[in-house]
Each structure stands twice: as structure tokens, then as C-alpha cells.
C-alpha positions as semicolon CSV with decimal commas, in nm:
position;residue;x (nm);y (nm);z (nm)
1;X;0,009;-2,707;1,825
2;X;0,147;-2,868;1,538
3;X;0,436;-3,168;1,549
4;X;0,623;-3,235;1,269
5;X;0,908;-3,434;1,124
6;X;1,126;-3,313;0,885
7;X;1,021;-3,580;0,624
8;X;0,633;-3,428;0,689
9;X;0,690;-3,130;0,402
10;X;0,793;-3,197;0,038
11;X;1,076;-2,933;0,084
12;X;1,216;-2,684;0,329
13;X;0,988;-2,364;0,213
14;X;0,699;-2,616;0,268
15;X;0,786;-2,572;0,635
16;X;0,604;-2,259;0,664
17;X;0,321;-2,357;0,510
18;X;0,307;-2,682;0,737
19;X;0,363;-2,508;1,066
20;X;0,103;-2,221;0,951
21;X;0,398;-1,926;0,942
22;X;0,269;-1,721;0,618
23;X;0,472;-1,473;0,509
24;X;0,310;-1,090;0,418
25;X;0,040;-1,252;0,214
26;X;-0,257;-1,137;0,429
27;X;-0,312;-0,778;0,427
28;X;-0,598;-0,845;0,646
29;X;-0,822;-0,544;0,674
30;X;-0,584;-0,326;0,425
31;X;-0,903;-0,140;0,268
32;X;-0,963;0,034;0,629
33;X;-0,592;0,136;0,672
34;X;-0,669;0,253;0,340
35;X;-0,931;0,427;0,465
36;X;-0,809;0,557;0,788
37;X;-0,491;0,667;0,617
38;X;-0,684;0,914;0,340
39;X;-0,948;1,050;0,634
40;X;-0,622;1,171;0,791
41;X;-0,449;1,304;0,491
42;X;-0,783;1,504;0,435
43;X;-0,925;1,612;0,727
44;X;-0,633;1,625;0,967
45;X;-0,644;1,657;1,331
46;X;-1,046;1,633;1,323
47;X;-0,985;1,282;1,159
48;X;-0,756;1,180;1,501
49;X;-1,049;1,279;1,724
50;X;-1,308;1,112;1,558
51;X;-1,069;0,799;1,514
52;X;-0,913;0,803;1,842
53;X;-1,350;0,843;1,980
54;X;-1,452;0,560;1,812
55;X;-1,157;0,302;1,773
56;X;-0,986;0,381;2,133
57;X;-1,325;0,552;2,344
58;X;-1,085;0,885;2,418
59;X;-1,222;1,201;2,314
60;X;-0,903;1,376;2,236
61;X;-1,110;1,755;2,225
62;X;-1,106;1,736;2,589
63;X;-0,784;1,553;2,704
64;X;-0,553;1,728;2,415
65;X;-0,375;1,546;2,108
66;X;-0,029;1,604;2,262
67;X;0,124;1,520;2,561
68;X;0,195;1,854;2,740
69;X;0,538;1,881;2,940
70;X;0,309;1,875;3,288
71;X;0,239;1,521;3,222
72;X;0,579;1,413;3,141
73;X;0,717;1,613;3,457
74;X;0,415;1,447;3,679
75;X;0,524;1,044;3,556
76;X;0,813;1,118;3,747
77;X;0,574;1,075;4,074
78;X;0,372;0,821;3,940
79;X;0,655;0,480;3,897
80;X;0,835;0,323;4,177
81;X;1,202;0,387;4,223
82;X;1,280;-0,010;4,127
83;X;1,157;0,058;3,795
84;X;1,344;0,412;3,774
85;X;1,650;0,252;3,875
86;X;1,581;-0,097;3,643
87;X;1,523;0,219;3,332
88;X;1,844;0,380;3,382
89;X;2,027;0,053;3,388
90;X;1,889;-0,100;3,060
91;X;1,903;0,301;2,891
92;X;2,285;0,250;2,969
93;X;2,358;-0,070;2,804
94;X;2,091;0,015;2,489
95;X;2,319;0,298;2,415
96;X;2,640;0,145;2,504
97;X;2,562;-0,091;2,235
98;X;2,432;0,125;1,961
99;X;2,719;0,366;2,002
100;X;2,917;0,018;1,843
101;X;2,689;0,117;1,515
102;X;2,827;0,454;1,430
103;X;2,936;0,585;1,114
104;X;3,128;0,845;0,952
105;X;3,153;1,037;0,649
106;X;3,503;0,924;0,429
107;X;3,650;1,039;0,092
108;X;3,962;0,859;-0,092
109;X;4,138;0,943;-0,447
110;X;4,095;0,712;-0,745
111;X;4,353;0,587;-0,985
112;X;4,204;0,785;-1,239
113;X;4,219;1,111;-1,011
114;X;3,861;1,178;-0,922
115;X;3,806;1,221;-0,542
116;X;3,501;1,065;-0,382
117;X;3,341;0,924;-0,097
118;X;3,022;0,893;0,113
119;X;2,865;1,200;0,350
120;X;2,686;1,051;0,650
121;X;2,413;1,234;0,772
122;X;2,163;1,190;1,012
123;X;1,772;1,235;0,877
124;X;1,656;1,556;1,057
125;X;1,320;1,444;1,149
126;X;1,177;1,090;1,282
127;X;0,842;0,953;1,385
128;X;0,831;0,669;1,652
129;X;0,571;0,463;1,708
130;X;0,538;0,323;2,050
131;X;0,277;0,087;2,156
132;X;0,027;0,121;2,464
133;X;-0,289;0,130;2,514
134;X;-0,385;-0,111;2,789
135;X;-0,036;-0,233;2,769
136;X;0,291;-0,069;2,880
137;X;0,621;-0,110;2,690
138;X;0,890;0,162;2,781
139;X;1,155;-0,037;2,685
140;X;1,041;0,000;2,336
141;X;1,097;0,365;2,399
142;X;1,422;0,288;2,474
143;X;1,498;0,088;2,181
144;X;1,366;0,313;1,926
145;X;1,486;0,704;2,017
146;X;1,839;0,622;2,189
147;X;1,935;0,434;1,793
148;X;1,824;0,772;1,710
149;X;1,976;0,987;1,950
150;X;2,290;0,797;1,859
151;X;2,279;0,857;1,496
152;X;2,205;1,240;1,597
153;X;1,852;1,280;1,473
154;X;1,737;1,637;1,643
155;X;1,391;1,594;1,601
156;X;1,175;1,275;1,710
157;X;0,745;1,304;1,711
158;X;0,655;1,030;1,945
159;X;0,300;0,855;1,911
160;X;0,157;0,628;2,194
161;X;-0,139;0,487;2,200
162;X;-0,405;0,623;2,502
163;X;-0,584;0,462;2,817
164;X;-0,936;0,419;2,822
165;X;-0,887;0,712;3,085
166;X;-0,719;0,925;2,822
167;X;-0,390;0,908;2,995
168;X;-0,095;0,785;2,817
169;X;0,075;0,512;3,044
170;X;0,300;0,669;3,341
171;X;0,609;0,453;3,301
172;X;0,616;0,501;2,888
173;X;0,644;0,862;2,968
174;X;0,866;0,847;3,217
175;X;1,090;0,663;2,985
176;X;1,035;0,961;2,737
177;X;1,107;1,246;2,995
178;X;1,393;1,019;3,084
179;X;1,539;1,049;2,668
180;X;1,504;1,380;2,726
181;X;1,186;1,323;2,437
182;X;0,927;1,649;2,467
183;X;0,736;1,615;2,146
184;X;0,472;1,298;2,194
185;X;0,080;1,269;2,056
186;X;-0,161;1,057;2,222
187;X;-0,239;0,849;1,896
188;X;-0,268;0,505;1,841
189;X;-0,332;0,289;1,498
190;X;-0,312;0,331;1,143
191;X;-0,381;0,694;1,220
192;X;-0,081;0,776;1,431
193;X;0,139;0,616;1,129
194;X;-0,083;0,866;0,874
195;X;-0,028;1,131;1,082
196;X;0,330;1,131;1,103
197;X;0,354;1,064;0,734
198;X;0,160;1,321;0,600
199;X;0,080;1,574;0,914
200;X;-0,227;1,766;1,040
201;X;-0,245;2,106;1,213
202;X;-0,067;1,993;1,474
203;X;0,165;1,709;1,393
204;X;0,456;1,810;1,191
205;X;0,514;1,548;0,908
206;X;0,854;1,357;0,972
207;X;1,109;1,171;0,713
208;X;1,023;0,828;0,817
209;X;0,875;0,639;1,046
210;X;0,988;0,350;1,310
211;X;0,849;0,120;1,581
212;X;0,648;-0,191;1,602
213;X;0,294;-0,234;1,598
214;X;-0,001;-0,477;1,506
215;X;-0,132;-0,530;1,203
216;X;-0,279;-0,202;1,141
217;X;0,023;0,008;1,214
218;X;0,252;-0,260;0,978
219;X;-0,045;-0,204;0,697
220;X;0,001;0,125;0,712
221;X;0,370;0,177;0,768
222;X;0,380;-0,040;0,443
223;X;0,091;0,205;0,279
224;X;0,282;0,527;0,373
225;X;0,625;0,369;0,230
226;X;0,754;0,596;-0,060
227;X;0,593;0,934;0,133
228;X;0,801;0,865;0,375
229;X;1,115;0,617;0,514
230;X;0,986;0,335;0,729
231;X;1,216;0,063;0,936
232;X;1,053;-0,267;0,858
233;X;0,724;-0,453;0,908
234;X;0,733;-0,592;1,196
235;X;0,471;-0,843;1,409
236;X;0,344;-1,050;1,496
237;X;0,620;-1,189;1,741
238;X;0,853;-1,496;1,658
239;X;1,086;-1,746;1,860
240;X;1,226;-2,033;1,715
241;X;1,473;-2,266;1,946
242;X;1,700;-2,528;1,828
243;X;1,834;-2,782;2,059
244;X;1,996;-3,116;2,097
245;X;1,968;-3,381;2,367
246;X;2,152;-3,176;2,656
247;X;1,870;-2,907;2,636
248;X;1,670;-2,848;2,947
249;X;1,328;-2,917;2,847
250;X;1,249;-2,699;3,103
251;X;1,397;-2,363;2,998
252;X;1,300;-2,508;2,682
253;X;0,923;-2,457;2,784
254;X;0,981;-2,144;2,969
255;X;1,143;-1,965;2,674
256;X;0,853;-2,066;2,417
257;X;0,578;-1,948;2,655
258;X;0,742;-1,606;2,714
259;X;0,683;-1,567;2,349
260;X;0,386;-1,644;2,315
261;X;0,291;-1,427;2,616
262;X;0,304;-1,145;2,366
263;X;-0,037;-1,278;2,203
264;X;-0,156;-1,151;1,876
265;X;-0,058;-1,437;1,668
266;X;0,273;-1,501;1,833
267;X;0,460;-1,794;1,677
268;X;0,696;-2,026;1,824
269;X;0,865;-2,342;1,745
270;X;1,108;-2,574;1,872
271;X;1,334;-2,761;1,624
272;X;1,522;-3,125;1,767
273;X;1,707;-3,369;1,657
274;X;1,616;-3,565;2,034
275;X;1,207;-3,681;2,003
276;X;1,262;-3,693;2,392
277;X;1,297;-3,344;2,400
278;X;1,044;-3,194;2,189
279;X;0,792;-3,449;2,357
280;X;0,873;-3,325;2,704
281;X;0,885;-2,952;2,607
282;X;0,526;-2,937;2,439
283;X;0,416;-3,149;2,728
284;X;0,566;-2,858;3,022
285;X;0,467;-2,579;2,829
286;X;0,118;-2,706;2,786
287;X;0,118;-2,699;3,169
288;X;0,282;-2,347;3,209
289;X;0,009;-2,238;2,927
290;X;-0,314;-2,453;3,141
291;X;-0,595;-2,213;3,079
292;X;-0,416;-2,022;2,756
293;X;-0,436;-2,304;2,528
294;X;-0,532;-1,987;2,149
295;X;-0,173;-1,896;2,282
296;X;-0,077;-2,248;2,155
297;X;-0,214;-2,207;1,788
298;X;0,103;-2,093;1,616
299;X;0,352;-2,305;1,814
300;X;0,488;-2,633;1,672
301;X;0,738;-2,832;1,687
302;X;0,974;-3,023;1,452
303;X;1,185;-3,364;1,480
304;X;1,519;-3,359;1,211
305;X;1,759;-3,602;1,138
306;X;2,060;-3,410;1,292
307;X;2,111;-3,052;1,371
308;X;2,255;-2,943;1,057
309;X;1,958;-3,041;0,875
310;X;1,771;-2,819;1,202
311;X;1,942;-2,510;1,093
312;X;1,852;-2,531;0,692
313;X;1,466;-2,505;0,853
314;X;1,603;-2,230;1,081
315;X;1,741;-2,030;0,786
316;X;1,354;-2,126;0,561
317;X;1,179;-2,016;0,892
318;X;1,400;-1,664;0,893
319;X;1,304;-1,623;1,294
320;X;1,256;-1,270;1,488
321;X;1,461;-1,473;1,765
322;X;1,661;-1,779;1,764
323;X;1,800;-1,955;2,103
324;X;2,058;-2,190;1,937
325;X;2,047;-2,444;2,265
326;X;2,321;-2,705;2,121
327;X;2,651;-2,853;2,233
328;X;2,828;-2,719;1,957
329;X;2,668;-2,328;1,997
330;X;2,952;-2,164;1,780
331;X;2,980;-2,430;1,517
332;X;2,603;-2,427;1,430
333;X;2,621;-2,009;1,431
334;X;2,834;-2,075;1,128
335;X;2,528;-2,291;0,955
336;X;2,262;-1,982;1,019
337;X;2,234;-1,684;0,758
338;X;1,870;-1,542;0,836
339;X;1,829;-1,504;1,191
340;X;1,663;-1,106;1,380
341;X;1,860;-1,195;1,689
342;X;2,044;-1,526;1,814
343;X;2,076;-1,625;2,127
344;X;2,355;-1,887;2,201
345;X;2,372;-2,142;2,480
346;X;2,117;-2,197;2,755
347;X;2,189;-1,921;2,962
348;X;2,115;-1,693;2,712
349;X;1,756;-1,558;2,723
350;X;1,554;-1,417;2,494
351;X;1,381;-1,167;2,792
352;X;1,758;-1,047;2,792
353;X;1,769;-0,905;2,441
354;X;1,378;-0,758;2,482
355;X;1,473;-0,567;2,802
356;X;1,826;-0,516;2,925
357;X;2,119;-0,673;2,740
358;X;2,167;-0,357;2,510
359;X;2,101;-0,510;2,141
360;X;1,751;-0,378;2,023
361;X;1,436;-0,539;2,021
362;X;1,252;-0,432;1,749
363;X;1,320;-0,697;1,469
364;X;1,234;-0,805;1,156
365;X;0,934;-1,086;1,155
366;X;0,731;-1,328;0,887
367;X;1,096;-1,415;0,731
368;X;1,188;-1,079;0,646
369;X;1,541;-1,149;0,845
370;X;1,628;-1,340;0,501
371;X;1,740;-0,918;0,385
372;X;1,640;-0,728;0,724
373;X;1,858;-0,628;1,013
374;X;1,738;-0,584;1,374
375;X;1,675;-0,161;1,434
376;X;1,996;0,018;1,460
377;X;2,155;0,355;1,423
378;X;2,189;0,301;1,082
379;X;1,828;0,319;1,039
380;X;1,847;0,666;1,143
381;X;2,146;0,794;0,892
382;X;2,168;0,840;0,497
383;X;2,443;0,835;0,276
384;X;2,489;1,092;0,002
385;X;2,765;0,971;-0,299
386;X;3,049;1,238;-0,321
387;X;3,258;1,347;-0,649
388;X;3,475;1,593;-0,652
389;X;3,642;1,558;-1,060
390;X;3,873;1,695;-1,210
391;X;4,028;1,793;-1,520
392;X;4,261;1,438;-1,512
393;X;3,960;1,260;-1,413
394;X;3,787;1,341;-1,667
395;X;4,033;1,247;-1,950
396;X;4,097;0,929;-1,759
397;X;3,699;0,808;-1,785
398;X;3,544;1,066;-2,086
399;X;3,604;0,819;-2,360
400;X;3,438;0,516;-2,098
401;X;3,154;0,774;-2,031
402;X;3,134;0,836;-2,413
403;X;3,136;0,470;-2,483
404;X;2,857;0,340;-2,222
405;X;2,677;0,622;-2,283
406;X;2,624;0,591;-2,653
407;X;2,531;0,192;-2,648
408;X;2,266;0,262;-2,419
409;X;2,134;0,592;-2,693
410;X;2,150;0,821;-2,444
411;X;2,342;1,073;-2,722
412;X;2,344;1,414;-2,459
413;X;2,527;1,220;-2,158
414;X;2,792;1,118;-2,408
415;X;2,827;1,491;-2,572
416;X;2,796;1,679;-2,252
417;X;3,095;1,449;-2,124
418;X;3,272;1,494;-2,448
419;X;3,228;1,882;-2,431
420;X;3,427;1,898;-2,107
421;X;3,718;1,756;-2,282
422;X;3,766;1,996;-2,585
């Protein structure tokens, strides 16, 4: 745990590196994504076996590459009706939100008498990526195909990581039968991303890829970028919280150990103008973490001279999640630019965006909310540029075209504009 005071770094970007928060710097073990990511391109599904055998201990030849539609109808049996009921409830407000995010196609005249405008359309094919494993996260299945559903993608390849057992987790496919998803592979890792990407004899190659992931999936999201479309890079998990003297130190310390829960290098970090508070926190969440103390090695805390001065670090730190815990919520909102998701007043939880609140969870990390948005349905659409000329048009803007064309010496765009004018 690190404790700070604002006069502690030479400038705000030296907050990072004081605090330990690097940005994409470390592409870690980039040569076996690498690696991983060619095997698959060049030996297809028998690649995905003999990954998924060695890295994951499932031997796919015997318990099948995809998920057949038995084992999505049998989940049904296999979760408790709280959870079906607590599914249906968050699947409403996820979409209820995102259904906020649409957008249309629209076309308008110009002065000059050229019509154009912007087709909307959603990309036909999508790969997910949902974590698993010895972990269970359904609501990330949520999160990730209802944006889609929204935006109208028809087809969505699903890849979840395995059990030891083989088995895919009950309540992640339940989640999936629930979306109404059919198409889902038993593939974890840099592989599942490679897959998707480039296809094998059984996975169909999709248009881009979404979903968060550790550092492998990120490395290789980042590797397959170009090939195809990818959402962001996103992990490991981030909270920071600033707060004044009428925080709770209590929620305070409940909020940054939630975080951290997540593990793999999550980061959090409280930011105070009140030395009372940020004592007090670290001091109850040491408690709430007794026996968890490597949870603890990305968390820090910072004293500033006033809360203003709190949200220039905020906006150097570019958090996944921010709790703005202040007296004066709505007047320091107007003092934050980079920022995944912000959470404003004290009753506002950060479990309530990652389960139930409908805005989506998966969110841009390491700073990249300084030009990245949270997931939305816009991830799933593209734009195409419309122009529909004419012979007006064209007088209107041939001598420009001739003009801009020519000082740059690109002699055939200027003649092939000037043709259509004779």
C-alpha cells in the first residue's frame, strides 16, 4: 500500500508512476500470445485441443469444442430460482439502458446541392469473450450480447473458458440460453481470441471481437487488431474514490476491497483532501483484507490540498471506476474529463454498475478512459459516408476539387472531376 501526498510526485503524470499504475507498457508474455495465436491460425481446431489439454487440463476430443444445445437446455435445472429471478431483473435494466444508445441512419441536402448522410449498420458477425474457468461471471454475458442484440448484430460466437471437469459453468450458460445465444465454444485464452479472429474447422471467423479478459486475452485482442474489430483492452480492474471529510470511512473501505476482490493486479486508490479519512480507510480495509494482504499491492492512497486539485489526479489516473464521495457531487462532475464509469454520492455503489443498475461493465482500464468509452451499442454498429451528387453539385465544388486536388499532384482526381463538367 502506498500513501502519498500530492507534493510526493514532481507532476501529475508522475502519479502513476508513484502509485505503481503503468500504462500498456508491459506486454508481459507477448511472444507466447504470439505463439499461441499462429499455432491456431495454422493448425486450427487441433491447436484448441492441444491448448485447451495443456493450459486448462480439458481434453476437448472427448467433451466437444462447442457447447451443444443439451447443455444449454440442462443449466436450466442446474441454478436456483433466486438467481433466475436476480438474471431476469438485471437483463431488464442492461437493455433498458442500452436501448438509450441507438442510432439511425440520416441524409440532409447541402448548400451546394449534393445529398449525403451516414448509413448505420449493424456488423453481421461478433465474437464475445466471456470469462470462466473456475470463476463464474454471467453478468458479463449480459453486458456484452444484449449491446449487441440492441444494435441488431444476428450472429454472436460465444467463447467461455472450461472447468477442470470440462463443463462450462451452469449459471454462464443459463445466462446464454436466457439471450436466446446458441452458438458458444468451450475455449479459454489467447486461443479463444485467435480463434474467433481467424477461424478453424469449426469456428466461423467473426468481424470483431469483445469482452474482457486477463492479460493473455488483452495481448491478443491487441495482436489480432487490424484482422479483425476489437472493443478495447481491458484489465486488470480499477477503482479510484474521491472524498472529502463527510465520507464514511467505512463504505470508504468496503468499496476499495470489493475491487480488489477481483485479484489479478487490481488497483485501487483513494484520493482526500481530509488526512483523517484516508488514515482511517487504509486502516478498516486492512482489517476487512486480514489474511489478503498481495490484494493490497496496487492500492494507495493520496492526501491533496483541496478537491479540485483531487480531480486533476483523477483525470492523470483515467480510472475504470470513480465513486466521486464529496459534498459538492455535481460540481466536481464538472472538473472530471477521463473517467470509465462515475459513481456520485455515497449511496452509489460501484457493485451497482458491475451487476444490476443497467450501464455496462466492461470498461476501459490502464488510462485508456482519457479516448475510450465504457461498451455500448455503438460498439456493435458502423457507419458508411453517403453521396448522392449531382449535376449542380458538381459545378458548385469541381473547381474546389480541381484546386485541392492539383496542390497536392494528384493530376487524375483533378481531371476526372473536371471531365464531369464538360
Amino acid at each position: 500500500m502506498r500513501l502519498l501526498r500530492s507534493e510526493d510526485f514532481q507532476d501529475l503524470e508522475g502519479l502513476r508512476e508513484a502509485l505503481g499504475w503503468d500504462l500498456w507498457a508491459d506486454e508481459g508474455p507477448l511472444a507466447e500470445v504470439r505463439t499461441i495465436i499462429e499455432r491456431v491460425r495454422s493448425e486450427g481446431d487441433a491447436a484448441l485441443i492441444d491448448l485447451t489439454r495443456r493450459l486448462d487440463g480439458v481434453d476437448l476430443a472427448r467433451v466437444g469444442l462447442k457447447v451443444n444445445e443439451d447443455e444449454l437446455e440442462r443449466s436450466q435445472g442446474k441454478v436456483g430460482s433466486e438467481f433466475v429471478d436476480a438474471l431476469r431483473v438485471a437483463a431488464r435494466t442492461i437493455a433498458s439502458f442500452h436501448r438509450h444508445q441507438t442510432w439511425e441512419s440520416q441524409f440532409w441536402d447541402t448548400e451546394e446541392g449534393a445529398r449525403i448522410g451516414q448509413l448505420i449498420r449493424a456488423i453481421r458477425r461478433v465474437g464475445i469473450y466471456v470469462p470462466g474457468g473456475n470463476a463464474s461471471y454471467p453478468s458479463t454475458v449480459l453486458m456484452t450480447v444484449i449491446p449487441a442484440q440492441v444494435a441488431g448484430v444476428q450472429e454472436m460466437a460465444v467463447c467461455v473458458p472450461p472447468r477442470r471437469d470440462g463443463e462450462v459453468d451452469p449459471h454462464t450458460l443459463y445466462a446464454l440460453r436466457h439471450l436466446g445465444v446458441k452458438e458458444v465454444y468451450r475455449v479459454g485464452g489467447a486461443q479463444a481470441i485467435a480463434a474467433m479472429a481467424f477461424g478453424t474447422e469449426t469456428v466461423k471467423p467473426v468481424e470483431k471481437v469483445v469482452g474482457p479478459g486477463n492479460l493473455y486475452v488483452a495481448l491478443a485482442k491487441k495482436e489480432v487488431f487490424g484482422r479483425v474489430g476489437i472493443d478495447m483492452l481491458a484489465g486488470p480492474s480499477e477503482l479510484v474514490i474521491l472524498a472529502d471529510s463527510q465520507a464514511s470511512t467505512e463504505s470508504l473501505a468496503w468499496e476499495l476491497s470489493a475491487q480488489l476482490e477481483h485479484g489479478g493486479g487490481a488497483r485501487a486508490c483513494l484520493i482526500t483532501d481530509t488526512e483523517r479519512i484516508l488514515r482511517d480507510t487504509m486502516k478498516r480495509l486492512e482489517e476487512i483484507l486480514s489474511g489478503h494482504v498481495d490484494l493490497l499491492e496496487h492500492t494507495g492512497g493520496v492526501i491533496v490540498r483541496d478537491i479540485k486539485e483531487g480531480a486533476r489526479l483523477v483525470d492523470v489516473l483515467a480510472p475504470e471506476h470513480l465513486i466521486l464521495d464529496t459534498m459538492d457531487v455535481t460540481g466536481i462532475l464538472s472538473n472530471i474529463h477521463n473517467a470509465g464509469t462515475i459513481f456520485l454520492g455515497p449511496e452509489s455503489s460501484v457493485t451497482l454498475g458491475d451487476y444490476a443498475v443497467g450501464v455496462n461493465h466492461v470498461l476501459p482500464t490502464k488510462g485508456a478512459a482519457r479516448y475510450a468509452s465504457p461498451l455500448g451499442v455503438y460498439d456493435f454498429i458502423k457507419r458508411s459516408n453517403i453521396v448522392f451528387s449531382n449535376s449542380r453539385a458538381n459545378k458548385n465544388l469541381g473547381k474546389v476539387v480541381e484546386t485541392l486536388a492539383r496542390v497536392e499532384g494528384l493530376m487524375k482526381h483533378a481531371e476526372s472531376m473536371m471531365r464531369r463538367l464538360r
